[in-house]
DSSP file (Angstrom, degrees, kcal/mol; ACC not computed):
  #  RESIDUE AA STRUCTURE BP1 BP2  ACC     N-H-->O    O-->H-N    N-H-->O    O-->H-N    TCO  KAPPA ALPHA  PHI   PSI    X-CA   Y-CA   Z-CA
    1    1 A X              0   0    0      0, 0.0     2,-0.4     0, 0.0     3,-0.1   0.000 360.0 360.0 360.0 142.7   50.7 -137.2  113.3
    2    2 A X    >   -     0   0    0      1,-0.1     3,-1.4     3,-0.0     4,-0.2  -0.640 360.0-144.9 -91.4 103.9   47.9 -134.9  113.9
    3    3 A X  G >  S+     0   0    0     -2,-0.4     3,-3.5     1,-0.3     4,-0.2   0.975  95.8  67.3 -25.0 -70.2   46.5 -135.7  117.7
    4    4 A X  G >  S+     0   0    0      1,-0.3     3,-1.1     2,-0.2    -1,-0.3   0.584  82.7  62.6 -29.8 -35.8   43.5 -134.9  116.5
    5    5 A X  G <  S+     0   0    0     -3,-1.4    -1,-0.3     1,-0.3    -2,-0.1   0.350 103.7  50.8 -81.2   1.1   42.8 -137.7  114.1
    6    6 A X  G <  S+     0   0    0     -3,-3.5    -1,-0.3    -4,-0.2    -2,-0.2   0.260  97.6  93.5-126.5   4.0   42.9 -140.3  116.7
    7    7 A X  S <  S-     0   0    0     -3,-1.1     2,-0.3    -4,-0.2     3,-0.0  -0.184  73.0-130.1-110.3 163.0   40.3 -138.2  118.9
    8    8 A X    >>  -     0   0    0     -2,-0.1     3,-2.1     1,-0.0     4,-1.4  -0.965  37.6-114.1-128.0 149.7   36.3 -138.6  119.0
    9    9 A X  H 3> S+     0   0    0     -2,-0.3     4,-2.8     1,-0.3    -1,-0.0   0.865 114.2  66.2 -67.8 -16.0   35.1 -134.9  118.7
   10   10 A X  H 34 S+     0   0    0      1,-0.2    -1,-0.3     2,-0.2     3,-0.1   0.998 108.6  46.2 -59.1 -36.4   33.5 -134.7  122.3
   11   11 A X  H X> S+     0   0    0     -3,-2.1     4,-2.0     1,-0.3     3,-0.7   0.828 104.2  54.6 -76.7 -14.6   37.3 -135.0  123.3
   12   12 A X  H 3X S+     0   0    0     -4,-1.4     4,-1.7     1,-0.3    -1,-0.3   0.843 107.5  50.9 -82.7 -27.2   38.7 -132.7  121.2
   13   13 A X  H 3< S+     0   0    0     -4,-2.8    -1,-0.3     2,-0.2    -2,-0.1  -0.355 107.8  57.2 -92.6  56.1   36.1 -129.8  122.5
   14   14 A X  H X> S+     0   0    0     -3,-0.7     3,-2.0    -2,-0.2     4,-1.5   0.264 110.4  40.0-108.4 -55.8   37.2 -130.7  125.9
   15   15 A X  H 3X S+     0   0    0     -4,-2.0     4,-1.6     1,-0.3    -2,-0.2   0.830 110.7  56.3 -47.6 -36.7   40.9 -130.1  125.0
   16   16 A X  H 3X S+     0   0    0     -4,-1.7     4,-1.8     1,-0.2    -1,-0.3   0.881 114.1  44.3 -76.8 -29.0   40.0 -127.0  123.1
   17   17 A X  H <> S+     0   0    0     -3,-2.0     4,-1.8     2,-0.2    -2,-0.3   0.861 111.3  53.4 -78.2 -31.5   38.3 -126.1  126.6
   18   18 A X  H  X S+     0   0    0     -4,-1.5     4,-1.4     2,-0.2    -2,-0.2   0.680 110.8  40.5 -26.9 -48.4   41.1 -127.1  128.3
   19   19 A X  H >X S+     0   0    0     -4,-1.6     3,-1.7    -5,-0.3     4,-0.8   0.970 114.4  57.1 -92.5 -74.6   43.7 -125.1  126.5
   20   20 A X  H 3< S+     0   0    0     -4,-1.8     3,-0.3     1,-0.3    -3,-0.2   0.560 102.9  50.3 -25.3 -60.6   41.3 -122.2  126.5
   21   21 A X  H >X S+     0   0    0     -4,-1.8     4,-3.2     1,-0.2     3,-1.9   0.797 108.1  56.6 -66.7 -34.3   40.9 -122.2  130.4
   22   22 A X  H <X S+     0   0    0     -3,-1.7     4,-1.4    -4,-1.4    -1,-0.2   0.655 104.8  52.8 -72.7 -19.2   45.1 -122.1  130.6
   23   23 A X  H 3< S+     0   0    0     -4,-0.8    -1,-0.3    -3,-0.3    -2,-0.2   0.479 113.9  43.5 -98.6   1.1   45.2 -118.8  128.4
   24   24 A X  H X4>S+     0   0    0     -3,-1.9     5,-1.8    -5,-0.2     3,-0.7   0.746 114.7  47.0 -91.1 -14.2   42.8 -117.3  130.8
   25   25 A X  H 3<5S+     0   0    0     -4,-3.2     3,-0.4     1,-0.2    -3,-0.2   0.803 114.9  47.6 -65.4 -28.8   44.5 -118.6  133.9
   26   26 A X  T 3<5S+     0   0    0     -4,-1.4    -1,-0.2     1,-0.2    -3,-0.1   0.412 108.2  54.3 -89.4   6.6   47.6 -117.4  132.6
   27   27 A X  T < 5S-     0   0    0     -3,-0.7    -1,-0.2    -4,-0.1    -2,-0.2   0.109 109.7-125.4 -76.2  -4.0   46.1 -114.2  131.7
   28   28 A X  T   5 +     0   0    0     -3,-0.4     2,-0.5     1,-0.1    -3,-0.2   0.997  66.9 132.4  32.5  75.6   45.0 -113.9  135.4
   29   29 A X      < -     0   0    0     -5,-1.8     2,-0.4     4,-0.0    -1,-0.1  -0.933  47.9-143.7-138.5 145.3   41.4 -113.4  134.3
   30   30 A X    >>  -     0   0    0     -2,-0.5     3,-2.4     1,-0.1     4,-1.0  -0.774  35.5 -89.9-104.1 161.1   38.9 -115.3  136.1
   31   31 A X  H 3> S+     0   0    0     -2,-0.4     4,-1.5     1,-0.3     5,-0.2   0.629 123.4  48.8 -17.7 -56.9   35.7 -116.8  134.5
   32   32 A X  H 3> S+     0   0    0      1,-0.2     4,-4.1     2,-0.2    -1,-0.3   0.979 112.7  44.7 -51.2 -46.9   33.7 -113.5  135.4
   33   33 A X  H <> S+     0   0    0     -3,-2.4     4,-2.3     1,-0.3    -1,-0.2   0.878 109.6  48.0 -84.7  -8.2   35.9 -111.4  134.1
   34   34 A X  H  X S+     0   0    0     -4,-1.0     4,-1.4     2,-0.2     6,-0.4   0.792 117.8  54.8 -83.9 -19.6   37.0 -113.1  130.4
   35   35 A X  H >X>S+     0   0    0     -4,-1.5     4,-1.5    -5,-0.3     3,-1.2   0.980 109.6  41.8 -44.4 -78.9   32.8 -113.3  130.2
   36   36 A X  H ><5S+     0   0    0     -4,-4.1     3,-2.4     1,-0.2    -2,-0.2   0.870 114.5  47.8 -56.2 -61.9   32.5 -110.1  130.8
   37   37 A X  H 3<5S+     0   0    0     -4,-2.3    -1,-0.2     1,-0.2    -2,-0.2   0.807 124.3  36.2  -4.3 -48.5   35.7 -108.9  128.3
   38   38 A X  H <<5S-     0   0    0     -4,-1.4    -1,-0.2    -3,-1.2    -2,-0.2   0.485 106.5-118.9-118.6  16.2   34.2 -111.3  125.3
   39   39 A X  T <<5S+     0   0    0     -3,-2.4     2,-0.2    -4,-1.5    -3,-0.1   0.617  73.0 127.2  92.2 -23.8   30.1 -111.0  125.7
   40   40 A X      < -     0   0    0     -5,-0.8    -2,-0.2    -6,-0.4    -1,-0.2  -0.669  65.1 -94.8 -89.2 144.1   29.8 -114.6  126.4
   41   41 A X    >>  -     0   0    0     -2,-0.2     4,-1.7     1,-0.1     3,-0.5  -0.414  10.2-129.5 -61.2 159.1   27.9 -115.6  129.5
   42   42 A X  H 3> S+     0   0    0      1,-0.2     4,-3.0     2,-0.2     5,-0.2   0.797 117.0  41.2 -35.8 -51.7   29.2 -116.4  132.7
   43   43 A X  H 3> S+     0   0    0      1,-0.2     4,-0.9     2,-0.2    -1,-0.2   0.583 113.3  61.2 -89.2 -21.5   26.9 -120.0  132.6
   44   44 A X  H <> S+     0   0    0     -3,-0.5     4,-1.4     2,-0.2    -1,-0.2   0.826 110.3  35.0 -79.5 -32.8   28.1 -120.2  128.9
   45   45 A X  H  X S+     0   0    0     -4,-1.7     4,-3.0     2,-0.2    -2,-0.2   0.819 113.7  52.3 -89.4 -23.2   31.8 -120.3  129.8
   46   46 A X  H  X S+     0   0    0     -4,-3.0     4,-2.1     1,-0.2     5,-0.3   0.952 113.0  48.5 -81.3 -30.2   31.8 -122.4  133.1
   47   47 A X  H  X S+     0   0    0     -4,-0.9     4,-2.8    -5,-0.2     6,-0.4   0.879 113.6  50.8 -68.4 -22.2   29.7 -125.2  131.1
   48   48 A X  H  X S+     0   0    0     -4,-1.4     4,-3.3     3,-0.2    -1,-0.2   0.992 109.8  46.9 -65.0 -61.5   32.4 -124.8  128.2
   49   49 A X  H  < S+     0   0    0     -4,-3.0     3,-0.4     1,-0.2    -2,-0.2   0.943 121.7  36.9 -54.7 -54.6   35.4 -125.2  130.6
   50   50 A X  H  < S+     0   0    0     -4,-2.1    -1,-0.2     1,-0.3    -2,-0.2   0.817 131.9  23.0 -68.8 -33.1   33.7 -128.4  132.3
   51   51 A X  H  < S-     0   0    0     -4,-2.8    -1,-0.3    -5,-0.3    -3,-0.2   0.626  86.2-125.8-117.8  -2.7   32.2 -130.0  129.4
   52   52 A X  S  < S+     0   0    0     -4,-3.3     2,-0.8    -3,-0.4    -4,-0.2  -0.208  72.3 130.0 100.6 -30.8   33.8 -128.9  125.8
   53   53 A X        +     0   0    0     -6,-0.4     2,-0.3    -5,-0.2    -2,-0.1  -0.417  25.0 128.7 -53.1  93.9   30.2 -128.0  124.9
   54   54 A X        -     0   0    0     -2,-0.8     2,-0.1    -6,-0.1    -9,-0.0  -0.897  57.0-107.5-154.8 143.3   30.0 -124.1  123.4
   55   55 A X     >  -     0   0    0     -2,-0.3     4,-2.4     1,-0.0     5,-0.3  -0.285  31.3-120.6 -35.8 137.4   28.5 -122.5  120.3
   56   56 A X  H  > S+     0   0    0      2,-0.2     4,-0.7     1,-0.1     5,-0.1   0.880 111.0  54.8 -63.8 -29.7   31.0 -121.5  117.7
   57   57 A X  H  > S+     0   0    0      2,-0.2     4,-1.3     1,-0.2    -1,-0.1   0.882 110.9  51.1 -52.4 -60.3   30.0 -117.7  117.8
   58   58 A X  H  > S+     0   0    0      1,-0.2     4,-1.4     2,-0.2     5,-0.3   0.770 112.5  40.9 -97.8 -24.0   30.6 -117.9  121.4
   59   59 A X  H  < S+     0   0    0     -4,-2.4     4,-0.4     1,-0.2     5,-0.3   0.686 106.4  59.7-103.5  15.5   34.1 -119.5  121.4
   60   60 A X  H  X S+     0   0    0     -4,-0.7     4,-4.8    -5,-0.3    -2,-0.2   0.921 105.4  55.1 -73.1 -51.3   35.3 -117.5  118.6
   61   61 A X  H  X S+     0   0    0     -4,-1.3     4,-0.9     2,-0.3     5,-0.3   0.983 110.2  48.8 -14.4 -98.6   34.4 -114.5  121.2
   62   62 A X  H  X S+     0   0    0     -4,-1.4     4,-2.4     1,-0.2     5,-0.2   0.803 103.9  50.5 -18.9 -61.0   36.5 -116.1  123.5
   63   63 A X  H  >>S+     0   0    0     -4,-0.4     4,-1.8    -5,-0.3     5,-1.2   0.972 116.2  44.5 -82.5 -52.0   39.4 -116.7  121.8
   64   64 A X  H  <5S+     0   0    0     -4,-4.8     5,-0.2    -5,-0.3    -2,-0.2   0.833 103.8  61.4 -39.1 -37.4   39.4 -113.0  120.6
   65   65 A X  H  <5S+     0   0    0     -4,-0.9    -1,-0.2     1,-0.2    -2,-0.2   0.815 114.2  39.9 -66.8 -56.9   38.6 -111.7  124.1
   66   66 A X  H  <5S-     0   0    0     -4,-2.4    -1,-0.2    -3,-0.3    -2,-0.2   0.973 118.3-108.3 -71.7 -38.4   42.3 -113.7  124.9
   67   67 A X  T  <5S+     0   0    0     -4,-1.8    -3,-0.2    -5,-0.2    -2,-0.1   0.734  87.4 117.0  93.7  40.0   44.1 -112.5  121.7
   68   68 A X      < +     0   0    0     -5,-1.2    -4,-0.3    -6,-0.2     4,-0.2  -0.303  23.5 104.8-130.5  61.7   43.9 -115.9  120.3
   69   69 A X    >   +     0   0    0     -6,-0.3     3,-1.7    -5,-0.2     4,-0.5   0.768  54.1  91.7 -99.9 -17.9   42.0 -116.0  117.4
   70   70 A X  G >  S+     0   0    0      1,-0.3     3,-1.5     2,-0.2     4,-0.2   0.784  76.8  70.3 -44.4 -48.9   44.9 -116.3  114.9
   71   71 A X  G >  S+     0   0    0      1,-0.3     3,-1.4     2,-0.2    -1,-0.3   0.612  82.0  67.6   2.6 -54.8   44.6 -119.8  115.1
   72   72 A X  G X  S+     0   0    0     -3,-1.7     3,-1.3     1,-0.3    -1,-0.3   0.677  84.9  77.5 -77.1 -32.0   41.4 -119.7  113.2
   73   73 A X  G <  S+     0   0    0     -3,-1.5    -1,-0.3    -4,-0.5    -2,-0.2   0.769  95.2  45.4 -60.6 -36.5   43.2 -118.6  110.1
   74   74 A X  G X  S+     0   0    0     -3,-1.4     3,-1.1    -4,-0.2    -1,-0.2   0.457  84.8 105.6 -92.6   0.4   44.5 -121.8  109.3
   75   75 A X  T <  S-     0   0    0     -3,-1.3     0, 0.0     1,-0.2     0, 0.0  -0.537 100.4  -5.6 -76.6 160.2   41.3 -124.1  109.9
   76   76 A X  T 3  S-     0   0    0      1,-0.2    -1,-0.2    -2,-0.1     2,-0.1   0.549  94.1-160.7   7.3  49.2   39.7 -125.3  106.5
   77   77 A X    <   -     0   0    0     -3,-1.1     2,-0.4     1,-0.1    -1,-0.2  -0.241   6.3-141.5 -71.0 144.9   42.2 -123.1  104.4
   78   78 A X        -     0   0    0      1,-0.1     3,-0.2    -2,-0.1     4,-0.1  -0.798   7.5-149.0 -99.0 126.4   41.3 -122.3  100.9
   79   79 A X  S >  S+     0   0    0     -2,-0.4     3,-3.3     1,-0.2     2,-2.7   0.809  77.8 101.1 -18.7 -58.5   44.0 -122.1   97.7
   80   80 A X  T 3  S+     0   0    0      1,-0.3    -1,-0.2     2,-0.2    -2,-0.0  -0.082  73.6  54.2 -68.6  44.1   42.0 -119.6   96.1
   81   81 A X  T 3  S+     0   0    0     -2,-2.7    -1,-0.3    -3,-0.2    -2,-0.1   0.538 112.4  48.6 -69.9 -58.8   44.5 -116.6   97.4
   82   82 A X  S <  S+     0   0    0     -3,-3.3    -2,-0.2    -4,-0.1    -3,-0.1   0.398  94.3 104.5-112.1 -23.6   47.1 -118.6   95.7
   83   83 A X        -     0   0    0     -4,-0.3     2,-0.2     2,-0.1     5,-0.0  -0.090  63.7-134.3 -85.5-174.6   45.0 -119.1   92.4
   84   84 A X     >  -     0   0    0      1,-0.1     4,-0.5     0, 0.0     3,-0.0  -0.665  39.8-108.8-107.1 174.9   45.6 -117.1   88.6
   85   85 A X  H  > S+     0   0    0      1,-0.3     4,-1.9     2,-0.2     3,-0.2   0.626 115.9  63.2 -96.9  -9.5   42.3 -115.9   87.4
   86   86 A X  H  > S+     0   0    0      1,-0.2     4,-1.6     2,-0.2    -1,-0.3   0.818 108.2  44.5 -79.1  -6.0   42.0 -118.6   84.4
   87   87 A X  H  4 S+     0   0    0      1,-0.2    -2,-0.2     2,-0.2    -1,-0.2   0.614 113.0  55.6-100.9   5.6   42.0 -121.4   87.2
   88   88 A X  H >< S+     0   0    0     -4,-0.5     3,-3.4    -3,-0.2    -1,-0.2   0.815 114.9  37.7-102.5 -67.7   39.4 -119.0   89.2
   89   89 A X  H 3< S+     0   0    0     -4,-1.9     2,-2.5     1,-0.3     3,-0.3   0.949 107.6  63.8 -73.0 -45.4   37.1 -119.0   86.3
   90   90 A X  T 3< S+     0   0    0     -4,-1.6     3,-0.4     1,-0.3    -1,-0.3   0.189  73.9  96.2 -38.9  14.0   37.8 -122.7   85.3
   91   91 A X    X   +     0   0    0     -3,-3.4     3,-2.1    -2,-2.5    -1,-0.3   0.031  41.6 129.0-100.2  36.0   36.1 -123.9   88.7
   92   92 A X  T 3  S+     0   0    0     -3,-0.3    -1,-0.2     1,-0.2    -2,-0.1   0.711  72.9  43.6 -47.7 -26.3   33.0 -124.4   86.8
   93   93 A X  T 3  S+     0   0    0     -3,-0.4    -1,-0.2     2,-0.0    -2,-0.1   0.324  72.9 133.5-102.2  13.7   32.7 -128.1   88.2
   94   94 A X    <   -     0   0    0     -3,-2.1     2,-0.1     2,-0.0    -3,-0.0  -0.389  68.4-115.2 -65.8 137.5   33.6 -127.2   91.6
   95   95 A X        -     0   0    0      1,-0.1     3,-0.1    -2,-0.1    -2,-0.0  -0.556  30.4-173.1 -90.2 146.0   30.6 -129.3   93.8
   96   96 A X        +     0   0    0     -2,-0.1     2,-0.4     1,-0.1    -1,-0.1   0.257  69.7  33.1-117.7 -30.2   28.3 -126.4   95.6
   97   97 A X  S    S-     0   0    0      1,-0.0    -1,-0.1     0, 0.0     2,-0.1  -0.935  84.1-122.0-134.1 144.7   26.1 -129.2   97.8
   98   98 A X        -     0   0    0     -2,-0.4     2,-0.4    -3,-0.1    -2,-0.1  -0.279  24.1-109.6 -72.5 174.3   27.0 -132.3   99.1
   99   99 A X        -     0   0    0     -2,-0.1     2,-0.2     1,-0.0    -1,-0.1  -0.839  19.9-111.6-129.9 168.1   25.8 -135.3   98.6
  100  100 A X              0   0    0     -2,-0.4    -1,-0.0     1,-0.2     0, 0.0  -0.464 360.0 360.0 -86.1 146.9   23.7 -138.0  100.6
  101  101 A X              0   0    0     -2,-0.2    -1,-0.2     0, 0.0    -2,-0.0   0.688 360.0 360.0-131.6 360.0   25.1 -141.2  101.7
C-alpha cells in the first residue's frame, strides 16, 4: 500500500521536504549553497524545508540541483509510448476538459 493514499496533501509536501532536506544534508550542501546551485531562493527553500510549502518550478529546480529528478518520470505516466498508431488515432473520445461537480 502506497503511504501516500492515507496522507492529507499538506503532509505529503512536508515529507517531500523532509526527504529533500536529507539529500542535501547527505550531499553536504547547506541551504545557501543548494539555493545558490538550483536558482531557487534562500527564503524559498528554508520556508520549503519547515513548511512543505514550494512552487513546483522551484522544487523541480531542487530536485535537479541534487540529481534527483528521475523520480519525476514516473508521476502521472502516460501509455501513449506504448501505443500502435491505429489506437493513437482512435482516441477521438479521449475527454480534453474536465468536468464540474
Amino acid at each position: 500500500m502506497d503511504v501516500y493514499t492515507i496522507l492529507p496533501a499538506p503532509d505529503i509536501t512536508k515529507d517531500l521536504a523532509t526527504r529533500l532536506k536529507r539529500c542535501r544534508l547527505a550531499q553536504n550542501l547547506t541551504q545557501a549553497g543548494l539555493a545558490a546551485r538550483s536558482g531557487v531562493p534562500l527564503g524559498t527553500l528554508k520556508k520549503f524545508e519547515h513548511s512543505g510549502s514550494i512552487s513546483l518550478v522551484s522544487f523541480v529546480r531542487l530536485l535537479v540541483a541534487l540529481d534527483e529528478q528521475h523520480g519525476l518520470e514516473r508521476l502521472l505516466e502516460s501509455n501513449d509510448r506504448e501505443a500502435t498508431l491505429d489506437q493513437l488515432l482512435s482516441t477521438s473520445n479521449v475527454r480534453k476538459r474536465g468536468r464540474l461537480s
